[in-house]
N, C-alpha and C positions, 0 to 999 in steps of 0.2 A: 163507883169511883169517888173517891174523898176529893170535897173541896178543897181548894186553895184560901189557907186563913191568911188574911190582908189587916188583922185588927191590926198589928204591929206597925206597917209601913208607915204609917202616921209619923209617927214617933220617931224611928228609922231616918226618915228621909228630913225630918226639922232640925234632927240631931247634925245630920251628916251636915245641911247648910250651916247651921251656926259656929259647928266647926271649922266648914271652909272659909266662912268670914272671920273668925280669930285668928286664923294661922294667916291669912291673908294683912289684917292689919297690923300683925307682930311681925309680919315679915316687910312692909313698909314703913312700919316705929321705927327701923332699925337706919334707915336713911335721915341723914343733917338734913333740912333745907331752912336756908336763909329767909326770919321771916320779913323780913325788908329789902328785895332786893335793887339798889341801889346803881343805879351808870355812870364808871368812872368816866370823869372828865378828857375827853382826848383832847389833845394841846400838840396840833400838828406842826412841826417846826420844816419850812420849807427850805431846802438846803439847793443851792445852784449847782448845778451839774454843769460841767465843764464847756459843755458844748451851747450853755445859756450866757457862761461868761465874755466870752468873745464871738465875731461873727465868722461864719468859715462860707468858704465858695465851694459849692461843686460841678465842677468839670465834667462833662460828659465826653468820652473817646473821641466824638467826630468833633465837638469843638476846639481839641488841644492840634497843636502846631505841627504840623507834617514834619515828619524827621529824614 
């Protein structure tokens, strides 16, 4: 029964990694990223909502006046 030759794998299998790592970093080259990225300033402007403007009462059913 004839051996199985393994000289090759060597070779084979370093080939195949540095492949996987070129197509890997040519396929993340292809992404922008910003190399400073910066946080816009947020400038909250608080606006009154209606019900801050004036005071209101509420009424609950058993309080209001028997009709």
């Amino acid at each position: 029964m004839p051996q199985l030759d393994t000289s090759t794998w060597f070779i084979t299998i370093v080939s195949m990694i540095m492949t996987l790592f070129i197509m890997f970093q040519l396929k993340l080259s292809k992404y922008l990223y910003t190399s400073n990225p910066e946080l816009k300033p947020t400038i909250s402007l608080k606006q009154p909502t209606p019900w801050e403007k004036k005071w209101t009462k509420i009424y609950s059913p058993l309080s209001l006046p028997q009709q």
